[in-house]
C-alpha positions in Angstrom: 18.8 14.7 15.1 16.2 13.7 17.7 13.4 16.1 15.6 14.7 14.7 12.2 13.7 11.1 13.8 10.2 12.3 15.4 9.2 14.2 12.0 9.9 10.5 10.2 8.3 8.5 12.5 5.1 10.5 11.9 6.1 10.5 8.3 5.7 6.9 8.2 2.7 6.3 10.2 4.3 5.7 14.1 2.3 9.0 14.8 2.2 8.5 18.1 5.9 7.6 18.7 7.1 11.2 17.0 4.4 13.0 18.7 5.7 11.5 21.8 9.3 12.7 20.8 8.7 15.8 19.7 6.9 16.3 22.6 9.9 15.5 25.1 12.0 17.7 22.9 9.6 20.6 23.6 9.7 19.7 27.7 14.1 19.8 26.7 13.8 23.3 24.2 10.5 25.6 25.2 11.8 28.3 23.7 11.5 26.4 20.2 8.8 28.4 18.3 9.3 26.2 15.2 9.2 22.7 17.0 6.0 24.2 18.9 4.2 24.8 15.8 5.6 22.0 13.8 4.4 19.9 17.0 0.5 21.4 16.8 0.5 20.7 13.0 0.8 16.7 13.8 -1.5 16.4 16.5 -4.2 17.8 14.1 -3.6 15.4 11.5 
């Protein structure tokens, strides 16, 4: 649920805010491949 909210907060233009989230969920999961490279994708937009 948390990486459903970060995705739309980037979505909708509170980059920073999901970036932030998604980071914490990393710092929670670092085993998550996916959220990892979902994570680098953002920060390079």
């Amino acid at each position: 649920m948390l990486y459903l909210q970060g995705s739309a907060l980037v979505e909708i233009g509170r980059t920073q805010e999901g970036i932030k989230l998604l980071e914490n969920l990393l710092i929670k999961f670092p085993d998550a491949d996916y959220l990892r490279l979902v994570l680098e994708r953002y920060k390079k937009n």
